[in-house]
N, C-alpha and C positions, 0 to 999 in steps of 0.2 A: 498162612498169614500168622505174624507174630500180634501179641498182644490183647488190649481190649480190641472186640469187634466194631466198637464205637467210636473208636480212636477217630477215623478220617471225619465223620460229621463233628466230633468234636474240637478239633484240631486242625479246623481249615486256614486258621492265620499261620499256622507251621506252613505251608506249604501254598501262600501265598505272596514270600520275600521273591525276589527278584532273583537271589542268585540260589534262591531251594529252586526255583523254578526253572533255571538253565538245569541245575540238575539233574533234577525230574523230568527234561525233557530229552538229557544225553540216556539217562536210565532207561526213557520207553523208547527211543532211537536203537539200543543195543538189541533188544529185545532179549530170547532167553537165553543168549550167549552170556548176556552182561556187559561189565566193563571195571575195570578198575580204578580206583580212588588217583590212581598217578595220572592215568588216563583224565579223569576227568576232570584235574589239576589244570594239566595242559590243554584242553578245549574250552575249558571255561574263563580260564586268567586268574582265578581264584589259588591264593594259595593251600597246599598241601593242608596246612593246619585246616582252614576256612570248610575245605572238603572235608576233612575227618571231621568237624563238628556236624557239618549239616547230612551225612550220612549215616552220622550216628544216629541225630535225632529221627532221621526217617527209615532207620530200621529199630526203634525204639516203641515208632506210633505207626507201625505194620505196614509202611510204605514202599519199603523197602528188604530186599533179601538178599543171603550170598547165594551165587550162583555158580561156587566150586571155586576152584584154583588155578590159574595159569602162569604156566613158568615165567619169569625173567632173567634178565641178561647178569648173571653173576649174583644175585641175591638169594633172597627163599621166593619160592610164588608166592606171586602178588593174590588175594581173596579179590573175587569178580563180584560186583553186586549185582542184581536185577531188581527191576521194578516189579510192586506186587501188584498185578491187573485190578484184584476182587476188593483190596483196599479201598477204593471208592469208585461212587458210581453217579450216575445222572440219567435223566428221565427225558427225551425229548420227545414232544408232542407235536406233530402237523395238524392245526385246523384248516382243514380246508371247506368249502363252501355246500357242502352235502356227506363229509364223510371228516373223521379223524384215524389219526394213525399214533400210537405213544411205543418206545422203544426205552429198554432199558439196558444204556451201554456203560461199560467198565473205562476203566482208565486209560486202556490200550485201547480203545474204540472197538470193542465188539459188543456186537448185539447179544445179550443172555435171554431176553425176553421181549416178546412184544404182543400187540392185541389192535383190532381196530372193530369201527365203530361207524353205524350210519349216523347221520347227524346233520339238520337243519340251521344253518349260522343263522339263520333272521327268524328263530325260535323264539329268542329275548334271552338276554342276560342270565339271568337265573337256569334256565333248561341249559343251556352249553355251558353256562360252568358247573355246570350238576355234571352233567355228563364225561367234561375235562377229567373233572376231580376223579370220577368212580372208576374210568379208565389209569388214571393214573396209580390210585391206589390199588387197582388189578395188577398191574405190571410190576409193582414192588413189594409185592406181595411176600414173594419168599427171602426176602432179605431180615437180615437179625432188625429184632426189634419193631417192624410194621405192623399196621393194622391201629383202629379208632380210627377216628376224625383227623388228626393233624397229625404228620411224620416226621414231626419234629424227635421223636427218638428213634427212626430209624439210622442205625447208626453211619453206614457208609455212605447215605445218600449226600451229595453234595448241592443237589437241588433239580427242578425241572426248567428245562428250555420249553420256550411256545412259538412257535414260528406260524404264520397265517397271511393270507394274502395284504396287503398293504393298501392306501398309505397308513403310513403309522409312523409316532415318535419313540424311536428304541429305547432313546438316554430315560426316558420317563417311563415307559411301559404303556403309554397311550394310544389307543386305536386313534384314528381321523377318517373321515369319509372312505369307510373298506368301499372297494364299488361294486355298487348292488345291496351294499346292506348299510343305508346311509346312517339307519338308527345307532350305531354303531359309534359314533364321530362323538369322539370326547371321555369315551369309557375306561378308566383305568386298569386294564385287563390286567396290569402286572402284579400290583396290589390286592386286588381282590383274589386272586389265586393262590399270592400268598398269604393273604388274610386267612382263606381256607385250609391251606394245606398244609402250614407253619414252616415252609422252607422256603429259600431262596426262590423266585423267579424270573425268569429273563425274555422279553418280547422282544421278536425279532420278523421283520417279513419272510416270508417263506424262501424266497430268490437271495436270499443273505444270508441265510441258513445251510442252504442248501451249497452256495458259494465255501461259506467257512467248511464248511464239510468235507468240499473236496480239496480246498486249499489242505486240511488239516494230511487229507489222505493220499497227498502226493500228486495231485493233479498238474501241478508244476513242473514236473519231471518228462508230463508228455506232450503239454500242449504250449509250456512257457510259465514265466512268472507272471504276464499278462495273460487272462480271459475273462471271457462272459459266458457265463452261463442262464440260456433262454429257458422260462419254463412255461411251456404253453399243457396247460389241462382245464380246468374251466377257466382260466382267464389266463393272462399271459405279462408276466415281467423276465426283468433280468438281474442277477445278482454277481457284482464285478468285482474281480480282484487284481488290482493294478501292484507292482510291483511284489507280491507275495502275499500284499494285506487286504481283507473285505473294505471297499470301496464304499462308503454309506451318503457321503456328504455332508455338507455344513449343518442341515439340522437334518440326518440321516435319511434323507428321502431321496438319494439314488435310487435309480433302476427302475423305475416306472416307464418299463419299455414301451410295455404294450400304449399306452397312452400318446405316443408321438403320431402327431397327423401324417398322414403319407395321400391322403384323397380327399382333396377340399370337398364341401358338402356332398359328403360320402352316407353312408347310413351311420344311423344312431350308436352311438356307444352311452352302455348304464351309466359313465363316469360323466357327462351330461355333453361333452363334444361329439361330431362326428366327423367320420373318416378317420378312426384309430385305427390302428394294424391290430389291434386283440381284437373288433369289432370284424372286421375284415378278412381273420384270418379264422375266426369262430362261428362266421358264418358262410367264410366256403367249407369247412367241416361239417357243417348243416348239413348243406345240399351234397356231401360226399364226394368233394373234390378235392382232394388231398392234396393233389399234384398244386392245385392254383395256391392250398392252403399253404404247404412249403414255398412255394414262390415268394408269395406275400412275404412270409416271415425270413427269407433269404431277405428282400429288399431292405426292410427292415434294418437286420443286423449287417446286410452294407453299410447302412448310413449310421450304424456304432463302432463297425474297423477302419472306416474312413472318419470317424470325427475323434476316437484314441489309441487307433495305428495298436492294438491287442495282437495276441500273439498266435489265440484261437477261440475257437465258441463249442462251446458244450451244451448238447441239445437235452431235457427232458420234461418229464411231466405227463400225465398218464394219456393223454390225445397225442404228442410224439411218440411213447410206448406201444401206442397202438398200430402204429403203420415204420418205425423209426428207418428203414432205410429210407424209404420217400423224403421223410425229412431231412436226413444226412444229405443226399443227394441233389434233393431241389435247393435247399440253403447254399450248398456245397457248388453249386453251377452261376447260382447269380454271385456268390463273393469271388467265384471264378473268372468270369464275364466282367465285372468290375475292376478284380486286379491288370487281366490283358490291355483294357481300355487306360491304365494306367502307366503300363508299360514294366510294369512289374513280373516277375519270374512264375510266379504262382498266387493263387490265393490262397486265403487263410486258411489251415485245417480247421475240420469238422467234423465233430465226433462225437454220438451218444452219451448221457456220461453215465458212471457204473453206479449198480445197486437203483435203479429208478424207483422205486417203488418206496423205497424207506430210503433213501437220498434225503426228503427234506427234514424228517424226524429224527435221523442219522446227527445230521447238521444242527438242527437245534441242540440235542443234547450236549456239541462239541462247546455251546456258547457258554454251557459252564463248565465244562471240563480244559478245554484248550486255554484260558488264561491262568490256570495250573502248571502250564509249562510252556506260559510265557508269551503265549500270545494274545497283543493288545487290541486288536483287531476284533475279539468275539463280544 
């Protein structure tokens, strides 16, 4: 890496214009092959000149490097540039409802470090984000400049993601009635993290997190530019990505899967209805019925490829992790069973999705890194 080590936290407006940002994101597409300035002339629309400015500036502020030389047609070789992965980084955190998980991923989305942690969410306020923070600052530990109270000069850092069960308002960073920890309902998690930590932060629900994540890492390529991805582990949503982009809604409160009645006065669910499919499908996991639990949750996510005709469903969460062909297979027969009663050829694939374990910490991290190259959606 060229230059100051502090360049990328200091210099995040460099690399938050629109068209640095298509760049920056044909650069992390080339990967360490690279790509040339003509090249990415022509994929961008930007002209030649436009390209030699903003490539200069981002191998100026370590963002960028040559990555040798390949010939062309009758000139001198063209210089290939590459993205510099270590140039910046982000910090994604999964709170989940007894344990957290924080990762600290680069700019190419790889994991360099990570740490987890047991952890009570209806502890109160102060104990979880004591706890946020200490992991966090564990995790960034070996990067230029960390350490004190606030990471405001570590230099690469471009901030941490928070991703945690839902409801909750993203655009604000406001918890609402998490369920089960109702004390919860009004707390501005997003603010007070950054209050502590002195960098950016981003709240996101976990199923959204987890959604951008795999949207970022090519999930499109196997299951379509439509899916849902279900995450049943202590509780259970879905986070959607319609057309390429994370699905959130008018005041971002998609994907409260688990929450749709499927069993009129059914048992109790903590969210204060009953006959929920989280309810229903958490406590035949109870009683160690896995087969009825994937049933359920197959019914379920019928009545979401029949109400937005998706492309496929991506199972995880650490109660799927536990048994996951069961639930490939049981989800996998009732969308099957569904599509023949339709008259349709097949149903929908169905399919584990990768990395389960650090999937939604993955994900959160991308909610500050992926609008670095461009995408509106995080």
């Amino acid at each position: 890496m060229t230059g100051d080590k502090g360049a990328a936290g200091a210099n995040l407006g460099l690399v938050r214009s629109h068209n640095t940002a298509l760049v920056l994101g044909l650069l992390r597409d080339a990967g360490a092959e690279g790509i040339s300035r003509l090249e990415l002339a022509e994929r961008t629309g930007l002209t030649p000149q436009a390209v030699s400015k903003i490539t200069a500036r981002l191998r100026a502020e370590g963002f960028a490097a040559e990555a040798g030389r390949r010939a062309s047609t009758g000139g001198k070789p063209r210089t290939v540039l590459r993205l510099v992965p270590e140039a910046g980084h982000a910090v994604g955190v999964h709170l989940d409802r007894d344990e957290l998980r924080a990762v600290l991923v680069d700019l190419d989305g790889a994991v360099v470090a990570g740490r987890r942690a047991g952890l009570d969410l209806g502890a109160g306020a102060e104990a979880v984000l004591g706890a946020v923070c200490a992991v966090v600052r564990e995790v960034v530990g070996d990067l230029p400049g960390a350490g004190g109270g606030s990471l405001a000069g570590t230099g690469s850092l471009v901030g941490v993601g928070v991703a945690l069960p839902g409801p909750l308002d993203h655009a604000r960073g406001v918890l609402h009635r998490v369920t089960g920890f109702p004390e919860w309902d009004g707390f501005p998690l997003r603010d007070a993290l950054a209050e502590r930590l002195g960098v950016p932060v981003v709240v996101d629900k976990d199923t959204n997190a987890a959604a951008l994540g795999l949207a970022v890492g090519g999930a499109q390529e196997v299951v379509g530019r439509s899916f849902a991805y279900l995450h049943l582990g202590t509780g259970l949503g879905a986070g959607l990505v319609i057309d390429g982009g994370v699905h959130r809604g008018a005041r971002t409160g998609a994907g409260e899967f688990g929450h749709q009645v499927i069993q009129l006065d059914g048992p109790p669910c903590e969210c204060g209805a009953r006959g929920c499919v989280e309810a229903l499908c958490l406590g035949a996991v109870a009683r160690g019925e896995i087969a009825e639990a994937a049933r359920v949750l197959g019914v379920a996510a019928g009545n979401l490829v029949g109400l937005l005709d998706i492309d496929g469903v991506l199972l995880g969460g650490r109660t799927v992790a536990g048994a996951p062909d069961v639930y490939v297979r049981g989800v996998g027969e009732v969308l099957g069973a569904r599509a023949r009663r339709e008259g349709a050829d097949g149903g929908v694939p169905v399919r584990t999705a990768p990395r389960a374990e650090r999937l939604v910490a993955e994900g959160a991290a991308q909610l500050l890194l992926a609008p670095l190259f461009g995408r509106g959606d995080a």
